[in-house]
GUVEX-737029 format. One record per residue (C-alpha): chain; x, y, z; residue number from 1; residue in one letter. Coordinates in nm, 3 decimals, padded with zeros to 5 digits. Each point is the difference from the previous one (the first is absolute). Layout:
BEGIN
("A" (X Y Z) NUM "A")
...
! end
This chain:
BEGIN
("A" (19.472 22.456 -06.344) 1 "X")
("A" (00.314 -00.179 -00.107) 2 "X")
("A" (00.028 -00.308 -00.217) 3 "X")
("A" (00.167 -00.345 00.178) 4 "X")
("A" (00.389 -00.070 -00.074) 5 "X")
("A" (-00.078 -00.352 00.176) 6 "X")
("A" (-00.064 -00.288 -00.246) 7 "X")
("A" (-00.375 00.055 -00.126) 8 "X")
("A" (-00.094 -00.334 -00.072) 9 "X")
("A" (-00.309 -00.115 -00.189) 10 "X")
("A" (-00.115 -00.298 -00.084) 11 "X")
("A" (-00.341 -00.081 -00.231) 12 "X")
("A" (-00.118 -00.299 -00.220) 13 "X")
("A" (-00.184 -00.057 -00.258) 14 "X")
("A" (-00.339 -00.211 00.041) 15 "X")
("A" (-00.227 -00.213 -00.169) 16 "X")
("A" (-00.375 00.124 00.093) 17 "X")
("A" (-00.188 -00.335 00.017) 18 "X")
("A" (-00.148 -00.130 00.274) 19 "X")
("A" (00.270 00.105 00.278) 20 "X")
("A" (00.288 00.155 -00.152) 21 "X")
("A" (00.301 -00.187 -00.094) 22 "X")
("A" (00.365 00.161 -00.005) 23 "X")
("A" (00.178 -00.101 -00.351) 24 "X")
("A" (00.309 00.257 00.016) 25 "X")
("A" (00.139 00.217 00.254) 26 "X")
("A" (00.253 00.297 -00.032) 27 "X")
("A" (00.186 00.205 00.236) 28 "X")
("A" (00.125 00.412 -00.016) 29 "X")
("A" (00.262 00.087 00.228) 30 "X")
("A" (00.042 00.407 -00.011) 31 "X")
("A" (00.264 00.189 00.200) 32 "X")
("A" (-00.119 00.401 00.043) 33 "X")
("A" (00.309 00.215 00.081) 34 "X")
("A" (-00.145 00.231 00.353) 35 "X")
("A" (-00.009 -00.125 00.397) 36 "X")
("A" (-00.281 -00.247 00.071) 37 "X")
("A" (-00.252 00.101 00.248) 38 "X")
("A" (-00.223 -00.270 -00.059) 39 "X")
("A" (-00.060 -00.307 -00.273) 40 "X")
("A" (-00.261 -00.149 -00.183) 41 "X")
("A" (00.000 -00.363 -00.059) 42 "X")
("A" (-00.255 -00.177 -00.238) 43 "X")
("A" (-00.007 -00.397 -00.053) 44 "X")
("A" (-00.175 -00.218 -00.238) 45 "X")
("A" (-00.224 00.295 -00.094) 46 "X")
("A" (-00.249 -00.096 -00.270) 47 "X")
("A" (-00.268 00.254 -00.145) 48 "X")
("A" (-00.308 -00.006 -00.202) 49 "X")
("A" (-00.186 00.226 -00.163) 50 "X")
("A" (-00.292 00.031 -00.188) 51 "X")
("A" (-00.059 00.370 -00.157) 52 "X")
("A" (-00.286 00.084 -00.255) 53 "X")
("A" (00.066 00.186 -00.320) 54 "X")
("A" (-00.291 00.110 -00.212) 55 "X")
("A" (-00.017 -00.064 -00.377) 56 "X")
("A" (-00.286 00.279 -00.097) 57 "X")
("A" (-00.295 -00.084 00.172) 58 "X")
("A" (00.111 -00.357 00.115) 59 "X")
("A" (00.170 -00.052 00.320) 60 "X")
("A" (00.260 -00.307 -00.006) 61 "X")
("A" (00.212 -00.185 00.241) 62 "X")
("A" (00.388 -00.036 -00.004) 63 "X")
("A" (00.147 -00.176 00.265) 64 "X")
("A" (00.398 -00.012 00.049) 65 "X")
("A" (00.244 -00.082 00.238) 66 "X")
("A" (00.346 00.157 00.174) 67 "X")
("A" (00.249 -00.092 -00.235) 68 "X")
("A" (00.351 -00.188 00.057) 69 "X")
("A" (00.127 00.358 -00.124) 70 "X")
("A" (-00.045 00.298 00.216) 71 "X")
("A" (00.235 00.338 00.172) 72 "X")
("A" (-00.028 00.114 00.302) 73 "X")
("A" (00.139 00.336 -00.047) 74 "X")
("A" (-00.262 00.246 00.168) 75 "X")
("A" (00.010 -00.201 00.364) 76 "X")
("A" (00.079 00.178 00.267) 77 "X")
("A" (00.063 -00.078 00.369) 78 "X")
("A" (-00.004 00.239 00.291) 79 "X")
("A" (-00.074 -00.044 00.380) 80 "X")
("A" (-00.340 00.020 00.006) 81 "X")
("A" (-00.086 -00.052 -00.382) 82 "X")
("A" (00.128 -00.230 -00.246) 83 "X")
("A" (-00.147 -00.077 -00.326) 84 "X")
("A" (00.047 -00.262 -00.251) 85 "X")
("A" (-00.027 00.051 -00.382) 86 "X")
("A" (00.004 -00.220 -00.247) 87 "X")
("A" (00.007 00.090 -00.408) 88 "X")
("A" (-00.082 -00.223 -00.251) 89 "X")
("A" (-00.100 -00.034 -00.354) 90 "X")
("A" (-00.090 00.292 -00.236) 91 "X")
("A" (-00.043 00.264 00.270) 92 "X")
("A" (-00.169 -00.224 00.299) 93 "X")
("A" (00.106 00.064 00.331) 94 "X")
("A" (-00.152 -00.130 00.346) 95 "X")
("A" (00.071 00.122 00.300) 96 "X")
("A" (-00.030 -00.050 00.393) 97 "X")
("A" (00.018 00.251 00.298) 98 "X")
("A" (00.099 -00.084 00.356) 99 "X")
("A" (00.007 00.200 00.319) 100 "X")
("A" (00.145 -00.077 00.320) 101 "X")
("A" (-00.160 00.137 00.330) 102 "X")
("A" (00.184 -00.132 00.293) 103 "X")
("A" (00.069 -00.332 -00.026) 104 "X")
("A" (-00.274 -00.091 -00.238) 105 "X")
("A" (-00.004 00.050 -00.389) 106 "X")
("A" (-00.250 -00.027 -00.261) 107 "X")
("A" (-00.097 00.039 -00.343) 108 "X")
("A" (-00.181 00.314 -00.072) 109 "X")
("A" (-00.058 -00.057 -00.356) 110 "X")
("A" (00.084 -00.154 -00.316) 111 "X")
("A" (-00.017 00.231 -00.329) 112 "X")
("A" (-00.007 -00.172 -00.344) 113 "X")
("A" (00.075 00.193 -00.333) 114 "X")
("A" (-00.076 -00.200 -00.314) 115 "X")
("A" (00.044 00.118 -00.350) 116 "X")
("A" (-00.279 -00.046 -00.272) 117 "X")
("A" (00.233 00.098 -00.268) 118 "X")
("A" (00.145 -00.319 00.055) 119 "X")
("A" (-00.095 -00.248 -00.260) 120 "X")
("A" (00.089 -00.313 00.192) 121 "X")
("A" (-00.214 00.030 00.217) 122 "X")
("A" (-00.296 00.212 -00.116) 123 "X")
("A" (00.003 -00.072 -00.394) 124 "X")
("A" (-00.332 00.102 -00.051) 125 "X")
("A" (-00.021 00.314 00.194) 126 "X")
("A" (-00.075 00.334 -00.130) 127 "X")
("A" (00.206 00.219 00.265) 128 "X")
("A" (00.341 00.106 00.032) 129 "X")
("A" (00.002 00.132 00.356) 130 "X")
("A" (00.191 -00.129 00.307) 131 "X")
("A" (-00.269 -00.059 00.283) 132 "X")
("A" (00.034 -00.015 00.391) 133 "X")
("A" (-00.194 -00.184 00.241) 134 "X")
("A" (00.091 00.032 00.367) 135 "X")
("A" (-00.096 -00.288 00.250) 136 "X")
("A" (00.036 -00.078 00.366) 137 "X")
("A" (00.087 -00.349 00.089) 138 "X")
("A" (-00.069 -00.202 00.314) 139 "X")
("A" (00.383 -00.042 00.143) 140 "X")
("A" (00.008 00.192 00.324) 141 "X")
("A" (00.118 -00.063 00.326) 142 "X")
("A" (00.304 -00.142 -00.095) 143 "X")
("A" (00.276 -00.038 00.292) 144 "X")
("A" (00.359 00.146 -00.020) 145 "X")
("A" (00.266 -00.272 -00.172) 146 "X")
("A" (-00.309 -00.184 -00.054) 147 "X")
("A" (-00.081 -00.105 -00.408) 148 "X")
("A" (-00.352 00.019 -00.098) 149 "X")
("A" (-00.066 -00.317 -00.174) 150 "X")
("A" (-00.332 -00.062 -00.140) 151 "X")
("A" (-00.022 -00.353 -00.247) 152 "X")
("A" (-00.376 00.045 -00.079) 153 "X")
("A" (-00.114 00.191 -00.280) 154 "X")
("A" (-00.164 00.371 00.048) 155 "X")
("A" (-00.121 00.171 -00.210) 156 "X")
("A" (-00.062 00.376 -00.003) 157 "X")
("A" (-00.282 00.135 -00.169) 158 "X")
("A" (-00.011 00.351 -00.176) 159 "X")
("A" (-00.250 00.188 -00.259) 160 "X")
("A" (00.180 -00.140 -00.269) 161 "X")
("A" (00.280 -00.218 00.108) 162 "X")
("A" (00.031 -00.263 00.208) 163 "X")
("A" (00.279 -00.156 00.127) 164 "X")
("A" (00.101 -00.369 00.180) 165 "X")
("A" (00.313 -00.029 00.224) 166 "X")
("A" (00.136 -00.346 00.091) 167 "X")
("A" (00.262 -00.186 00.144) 168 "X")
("A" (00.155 00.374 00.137) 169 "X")
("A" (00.240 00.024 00.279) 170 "X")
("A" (00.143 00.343 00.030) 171 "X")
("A" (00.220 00.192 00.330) 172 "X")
("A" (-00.014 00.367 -00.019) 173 "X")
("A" (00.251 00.214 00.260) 174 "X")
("A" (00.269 -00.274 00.038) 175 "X")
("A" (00.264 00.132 00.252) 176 "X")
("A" (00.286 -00.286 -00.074) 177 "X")
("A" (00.021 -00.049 -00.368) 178 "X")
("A" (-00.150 -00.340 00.041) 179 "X")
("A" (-00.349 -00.138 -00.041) 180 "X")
("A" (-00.140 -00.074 00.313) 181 "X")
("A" (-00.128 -00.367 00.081) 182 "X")
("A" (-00.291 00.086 00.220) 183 "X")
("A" (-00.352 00.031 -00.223) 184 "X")
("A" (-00.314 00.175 00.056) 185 "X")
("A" (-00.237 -00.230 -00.219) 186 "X")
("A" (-00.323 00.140 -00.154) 187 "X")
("A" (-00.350 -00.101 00.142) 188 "X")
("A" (-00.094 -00.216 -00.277) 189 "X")
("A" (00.317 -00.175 00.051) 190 "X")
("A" (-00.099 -00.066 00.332) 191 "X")
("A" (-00.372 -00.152 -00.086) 192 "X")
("A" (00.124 -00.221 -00.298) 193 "X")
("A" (-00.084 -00.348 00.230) 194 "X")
("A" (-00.373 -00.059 -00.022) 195 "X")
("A" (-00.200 -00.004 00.356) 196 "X")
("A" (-00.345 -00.055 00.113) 197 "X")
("A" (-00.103 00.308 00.160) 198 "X")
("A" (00.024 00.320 -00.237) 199 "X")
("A" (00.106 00.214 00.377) 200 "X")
("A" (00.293 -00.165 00.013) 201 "X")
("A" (00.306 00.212 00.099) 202 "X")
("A" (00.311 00.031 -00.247) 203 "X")
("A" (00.326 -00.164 00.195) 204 "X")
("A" (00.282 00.221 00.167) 205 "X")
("A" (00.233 00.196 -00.198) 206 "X")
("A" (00.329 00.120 00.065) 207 "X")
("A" (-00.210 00.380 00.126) 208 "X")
("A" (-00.083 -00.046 00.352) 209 "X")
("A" (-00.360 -00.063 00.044) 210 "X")
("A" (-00.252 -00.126 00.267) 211 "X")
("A" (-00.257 -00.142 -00.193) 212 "X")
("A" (-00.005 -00.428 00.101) 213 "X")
("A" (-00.131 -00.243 -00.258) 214 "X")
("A" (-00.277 -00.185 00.039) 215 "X")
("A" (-00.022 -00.398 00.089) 216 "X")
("A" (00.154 -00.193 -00.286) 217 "X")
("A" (00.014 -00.339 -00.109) 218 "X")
("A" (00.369 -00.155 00.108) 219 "X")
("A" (00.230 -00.014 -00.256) 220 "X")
("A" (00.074 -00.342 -00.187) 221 "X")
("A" (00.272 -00.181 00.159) 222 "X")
("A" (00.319 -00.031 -00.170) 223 "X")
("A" (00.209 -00.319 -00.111) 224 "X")
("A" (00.276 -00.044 00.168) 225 "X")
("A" (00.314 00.210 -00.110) 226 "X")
("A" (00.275 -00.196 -00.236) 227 "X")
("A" (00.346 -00.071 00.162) 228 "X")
("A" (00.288 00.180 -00.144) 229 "X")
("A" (00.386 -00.075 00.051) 230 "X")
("A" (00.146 00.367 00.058) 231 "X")
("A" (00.371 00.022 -00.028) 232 "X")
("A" (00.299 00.272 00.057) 233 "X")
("A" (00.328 00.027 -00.126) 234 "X")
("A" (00.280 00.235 00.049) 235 "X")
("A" (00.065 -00.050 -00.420) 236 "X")
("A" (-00.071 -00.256 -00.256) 237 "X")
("A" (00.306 -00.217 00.070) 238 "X")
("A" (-00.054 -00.029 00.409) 239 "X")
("A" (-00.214 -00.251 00.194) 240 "X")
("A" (-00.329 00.163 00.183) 241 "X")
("A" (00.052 00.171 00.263) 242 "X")
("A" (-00.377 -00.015 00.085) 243 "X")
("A" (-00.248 -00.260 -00.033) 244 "X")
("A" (-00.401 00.046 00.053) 245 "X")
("A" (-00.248 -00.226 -00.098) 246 "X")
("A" (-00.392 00.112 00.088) 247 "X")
("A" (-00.360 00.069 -00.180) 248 "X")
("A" (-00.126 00.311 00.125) 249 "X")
("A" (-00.309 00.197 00.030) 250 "X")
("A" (-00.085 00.338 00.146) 251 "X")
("A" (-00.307 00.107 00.143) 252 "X")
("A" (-00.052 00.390 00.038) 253 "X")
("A" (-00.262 00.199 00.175) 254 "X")
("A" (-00.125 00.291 -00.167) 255 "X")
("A" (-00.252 00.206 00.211) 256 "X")
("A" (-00.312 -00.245 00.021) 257 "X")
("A" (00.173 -00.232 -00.270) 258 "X")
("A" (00.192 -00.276 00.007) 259 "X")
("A" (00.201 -00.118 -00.312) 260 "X")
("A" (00.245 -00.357 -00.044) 261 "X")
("A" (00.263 -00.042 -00.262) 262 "X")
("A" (00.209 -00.257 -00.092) 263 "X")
("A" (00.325 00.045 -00.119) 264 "X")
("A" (00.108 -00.142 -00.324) 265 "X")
("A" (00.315 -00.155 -00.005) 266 "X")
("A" (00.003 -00.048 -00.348) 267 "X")
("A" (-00.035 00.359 -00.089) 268 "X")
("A" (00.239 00.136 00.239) 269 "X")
("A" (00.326 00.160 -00.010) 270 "X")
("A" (00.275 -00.086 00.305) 271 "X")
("A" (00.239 00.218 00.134) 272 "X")
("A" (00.205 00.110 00.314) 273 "X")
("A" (00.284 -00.008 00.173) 274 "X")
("A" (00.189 -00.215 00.284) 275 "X")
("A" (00.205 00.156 00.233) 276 "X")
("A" (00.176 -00.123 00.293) 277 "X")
("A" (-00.274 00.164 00.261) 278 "X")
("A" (-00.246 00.065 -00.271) 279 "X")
("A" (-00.139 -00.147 -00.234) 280 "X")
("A" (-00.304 00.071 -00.239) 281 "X")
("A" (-00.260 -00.147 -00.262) 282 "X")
("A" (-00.186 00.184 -00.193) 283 "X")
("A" (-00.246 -00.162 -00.241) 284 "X")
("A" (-00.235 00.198 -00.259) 285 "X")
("A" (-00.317 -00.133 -00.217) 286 "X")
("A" (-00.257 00.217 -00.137) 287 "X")
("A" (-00.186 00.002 00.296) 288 "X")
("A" (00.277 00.092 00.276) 289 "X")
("A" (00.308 00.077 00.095) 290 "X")
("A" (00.107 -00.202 00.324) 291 "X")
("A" (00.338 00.080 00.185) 292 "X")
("A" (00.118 -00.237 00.289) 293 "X")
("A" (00.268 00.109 00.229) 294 "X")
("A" (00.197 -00.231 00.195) 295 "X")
("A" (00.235 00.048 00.290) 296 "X")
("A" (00.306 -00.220 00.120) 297 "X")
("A" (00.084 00.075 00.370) 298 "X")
("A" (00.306 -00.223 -00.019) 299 "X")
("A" (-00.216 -00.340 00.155) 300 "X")
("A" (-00.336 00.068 -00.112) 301 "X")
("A" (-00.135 00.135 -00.343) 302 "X")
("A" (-00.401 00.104 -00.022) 303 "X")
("A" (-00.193 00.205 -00.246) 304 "X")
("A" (-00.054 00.371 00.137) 305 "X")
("A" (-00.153 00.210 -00.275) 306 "X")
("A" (-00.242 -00.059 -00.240) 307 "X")
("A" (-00.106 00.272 -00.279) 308 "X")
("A" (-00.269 -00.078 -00.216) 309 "X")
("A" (-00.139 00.240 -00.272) 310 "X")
("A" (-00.280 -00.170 -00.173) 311 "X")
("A" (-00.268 00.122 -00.339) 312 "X")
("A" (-00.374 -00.055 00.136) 313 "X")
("A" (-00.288 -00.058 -00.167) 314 "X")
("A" (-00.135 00.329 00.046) 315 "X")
("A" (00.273 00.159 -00.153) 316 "X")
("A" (00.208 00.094 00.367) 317 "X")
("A" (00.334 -00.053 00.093) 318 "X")
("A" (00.007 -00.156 00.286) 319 "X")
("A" (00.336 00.034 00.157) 320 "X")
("A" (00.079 -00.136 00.394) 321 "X")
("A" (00.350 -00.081 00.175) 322 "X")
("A" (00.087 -00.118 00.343) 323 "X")
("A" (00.422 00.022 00.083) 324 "X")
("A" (-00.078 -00.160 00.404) 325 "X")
("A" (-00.060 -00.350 -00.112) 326 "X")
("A" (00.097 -00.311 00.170) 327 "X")
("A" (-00.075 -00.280 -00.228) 328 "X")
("A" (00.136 -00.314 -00.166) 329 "X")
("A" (00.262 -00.017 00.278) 330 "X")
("A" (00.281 -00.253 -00.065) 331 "X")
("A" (00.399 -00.059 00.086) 332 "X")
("A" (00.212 00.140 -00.204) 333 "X")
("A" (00.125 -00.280 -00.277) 334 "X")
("A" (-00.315 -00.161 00.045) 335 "X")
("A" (-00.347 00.040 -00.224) 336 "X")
("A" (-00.349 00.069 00.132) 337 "X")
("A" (-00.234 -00.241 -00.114) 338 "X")
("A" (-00.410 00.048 00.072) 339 "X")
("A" (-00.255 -00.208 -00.247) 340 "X")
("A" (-00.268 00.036 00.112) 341 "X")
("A" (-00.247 00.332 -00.046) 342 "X")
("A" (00.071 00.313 00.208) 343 "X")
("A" (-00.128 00.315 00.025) 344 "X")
("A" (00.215 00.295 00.123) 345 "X")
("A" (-00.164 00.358 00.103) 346 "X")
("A" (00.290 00.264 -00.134) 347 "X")
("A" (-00.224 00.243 00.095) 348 "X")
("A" (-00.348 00.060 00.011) 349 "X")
("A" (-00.065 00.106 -00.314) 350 "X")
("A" (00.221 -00.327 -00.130) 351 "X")
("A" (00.023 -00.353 00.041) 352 "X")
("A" (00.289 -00.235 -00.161) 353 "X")
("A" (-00.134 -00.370 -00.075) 354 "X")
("A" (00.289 -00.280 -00.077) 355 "X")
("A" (-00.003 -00.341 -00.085) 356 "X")
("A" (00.241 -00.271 -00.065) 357 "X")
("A" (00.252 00.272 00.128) 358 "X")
("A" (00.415 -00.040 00.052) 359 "X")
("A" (00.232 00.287 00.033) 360 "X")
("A" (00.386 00.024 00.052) 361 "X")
("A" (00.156 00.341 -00.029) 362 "X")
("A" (00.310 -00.053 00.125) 363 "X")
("A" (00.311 -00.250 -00.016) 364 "X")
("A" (-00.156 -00.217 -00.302) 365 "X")
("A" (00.254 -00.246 -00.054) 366 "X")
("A" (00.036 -00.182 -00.421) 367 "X")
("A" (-00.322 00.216 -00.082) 368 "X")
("A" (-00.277 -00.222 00.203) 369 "X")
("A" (-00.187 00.003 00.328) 370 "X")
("A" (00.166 -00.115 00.318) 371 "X")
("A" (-00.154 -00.213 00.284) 372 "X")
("A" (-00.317 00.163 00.048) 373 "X")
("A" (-00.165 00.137 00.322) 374 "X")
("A" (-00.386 -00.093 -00.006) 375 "X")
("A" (-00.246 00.225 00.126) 376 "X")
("A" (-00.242 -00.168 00.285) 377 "X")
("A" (-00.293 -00.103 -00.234) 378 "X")
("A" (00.225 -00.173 -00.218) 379 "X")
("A" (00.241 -00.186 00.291) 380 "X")
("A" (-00.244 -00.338 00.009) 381 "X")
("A" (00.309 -00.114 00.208) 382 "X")
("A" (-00.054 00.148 00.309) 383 "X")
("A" (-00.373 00.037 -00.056) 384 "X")
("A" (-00.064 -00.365 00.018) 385 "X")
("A" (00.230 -00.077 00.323) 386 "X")
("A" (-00.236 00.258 00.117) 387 "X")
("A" (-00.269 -00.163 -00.103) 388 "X")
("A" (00.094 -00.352 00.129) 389 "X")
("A" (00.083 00.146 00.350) 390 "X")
("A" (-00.323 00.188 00.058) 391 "X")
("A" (-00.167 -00.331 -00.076) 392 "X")
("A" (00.162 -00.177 00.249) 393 "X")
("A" (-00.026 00.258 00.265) 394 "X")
("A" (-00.346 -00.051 -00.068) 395 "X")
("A" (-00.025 -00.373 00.000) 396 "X")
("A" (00.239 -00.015 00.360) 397 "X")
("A" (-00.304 00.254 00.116) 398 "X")
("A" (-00.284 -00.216 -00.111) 399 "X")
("A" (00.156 -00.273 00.180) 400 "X")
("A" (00.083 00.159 00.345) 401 "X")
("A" (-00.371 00.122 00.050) 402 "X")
("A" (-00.089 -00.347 -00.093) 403 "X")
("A" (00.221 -00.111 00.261) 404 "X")
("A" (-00.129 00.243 00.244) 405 "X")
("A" (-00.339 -00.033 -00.052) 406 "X")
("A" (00.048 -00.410 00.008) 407 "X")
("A" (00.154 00.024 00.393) 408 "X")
("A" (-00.307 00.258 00.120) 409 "X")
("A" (-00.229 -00.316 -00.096) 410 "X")
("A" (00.248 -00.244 00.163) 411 "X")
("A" (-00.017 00.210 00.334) 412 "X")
("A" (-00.395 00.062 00.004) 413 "X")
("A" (-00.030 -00.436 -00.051) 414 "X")
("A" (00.194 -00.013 00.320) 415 "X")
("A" (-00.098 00.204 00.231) 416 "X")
("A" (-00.082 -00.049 00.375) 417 "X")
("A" (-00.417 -00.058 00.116) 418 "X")
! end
């Protein structure tokens, strides 16, 4: 078993216990091992506490502590099929978790806690010296591959004579890149925070395949409509734009049996991109997704032909979905497309892209605002209404002509020969 020689980074707080914990300070220990890396262990926003007993002759009192700000890692190990993360702290206090891989699955197979009673800081009444162990087995299993277990719920893990509360965790054993991985698989209690009427009901999809369906649901409350932002590229600070997009937009993304909407915030969103002379792209990212459009100039006509979205769902998922075959907001080149009204695009069929007030112009903007625009069909009122105008006349002519007919079969039947 060989120790990692990529970046072993651990995060951990430390927490107010009152009614839900609170973070007040947060500290960070990056550690670089010298051997190969077969695997990595990667720990986030890992809060701990414990609550030992320590005996004072024949009276048995409670101390309660928590992971400190301050703790080494040396005694972690990583290997291909067993990694373990170890964390010393204090006067001789270590904690410690175990996880094995078995195909494309990992797991924690146990947590071991050493706590010193010598230690006067946190037992000062106690009448023993020794260093005790406790071993426990948690409830994190079935964890995917480049998957992080998260788990924001408290759980606590009972022993003899310790117990201990995890919170707030979110921790990737066996990571193959270097990199944390974005996909989660989120703990059951995570899953069954929102309240519900029946006790039966089913915990939502996560990102581990599974055929379970949930039951019958109330719909979800309808959202207000999305706030316009004003989007804007340059090739540097001193240039013009070189693209220009105006739109509120919402997503809607299909999740097994579930079906989530979110708006995006302009307000809390950072632009970027690129414009190109076939090519150009907008990329916008809140705290809730990261949208990419890709538009295409074929030397007459521009449209939008790939859109990426990665988005952060309730549930704790990633949701990520991309289409590159689009044919949408089609317009000639040096013009703007222009649609006001609602619409609802299917990207794919997990995905749906809702716009409103919406004007685009990737290509040949001209002193840094939108050219003549081309409207889309529900917002052209003026062909709509010659439309309009001639089908009522068609039908007026047609009222008249059976009218007329129907007048000269009486005329003929008045006349007619005894």
């Amino acid at each position: 078993m060989t120790q990692c020689n990529v970046p072993f980074l651990i995060q951990w707080a430390l927490a107010t216990r009152q009614s839900s914990p609170k973070i007040t300070d947060c500290s960070e220990l990056v550690i670089f091992p010298p051997s190969p890396p077969p695997s990595n262990i990667w720990a986030s926003c890992f809060h701990m506490s414990c609550l030992p007993f320590s005996s004072h002759l024949d009276v048995t009192e409670l101390a309660e502590f928590e992971l400190p700000s301050e703790v080494m890692s040396s005694g972690s190990k990583c290997d291909k099929t067993s990694s373990t993360l170890n964390l010393n702290f204090g006067a001789g206090h270590s904690w410690s978790i175990n996880f094995t891989l078995d195909g494309n699955v990992y797991q924690a197979d146990s947590i071991t806690f050493s706590y010193n009673l010598n230690d006067s800081s946190i037992f000062p009444k106690s009448v023993l010296t020794d260093t005790l162990s406790v071993n426990m087995r948690p409830q994190i299993t079935d964890i995917s591959m480049n998957t992080c277990y998260s788990c924001k719920s408290e759980e606590t893990i009972q022993s003899d004579s310790v117990n201990q509360t995890l919170w707030n965790v979110l921790i990737e054993a066996f990571i193959s890149n270097g990199t944390q991985s974005e996909n989660l698989t989120t703990c059951s209690a995570d899953l069954n925070t929102t309240p519900t009427a029946s006790p039966t009901t089913v915990a939502p999809v996560t990102n581990t395949t599974t055929s379970t369906h949930a039951p019958t649901t109330s719909p979800a409350p309808t959202l207000p409509t999305p706030t316009t932002g004003r989007f804007t590229i340059k090739p540097d600070e001193n240039s013009t734009a070189c693209l220009l997009a105006n739109f509120a937009l919402r997503i809607g993304v299909k999740q097994g049996e579930k079906y989530q909407e979110i708006n995006l915030d302009p307000n809390m969103t950072t632009v970027s991109g690129s414009c190109g002379v076939n090519t150009s792209e907008l990329v916008l990212v809140s705290n809730a997704m990261t949208i990419a459009l890709t538009f295409v100039n074929d030397t007459k006509k521009f449209r939008l032909q790939a859109v990426n979205v990665t988005a952060s769902l309730s549930s704790g998922v990633v949701f990520s979905e991309a289409n590159s075959s689009l044919t949408l907001w089609e317009a000639a080149v040096g013009s703007s497309y222009m649609c006001n009204k609602e619409q609802n695009y299917t990207i794919t069929s997990q995905l749906n892209l809702f716009t409103f007030n919406l004007q685009v112009q990737p290509f040949a903007v001209k002193k840094g605002v939108f050219s003549t625009a081309h409207e889309c069909p529900l917002d052209d009122t003026s062909i709509l209404i010659p439309i309009i105008v001639g089908a009522a006349l068609a039908g007026l002519i047609l009222i008249v002509v059976i009218a007329y007919v129907i007048g000269r079969r009486k005329t003929y039947v008045g006349y007619q020969t005894l």
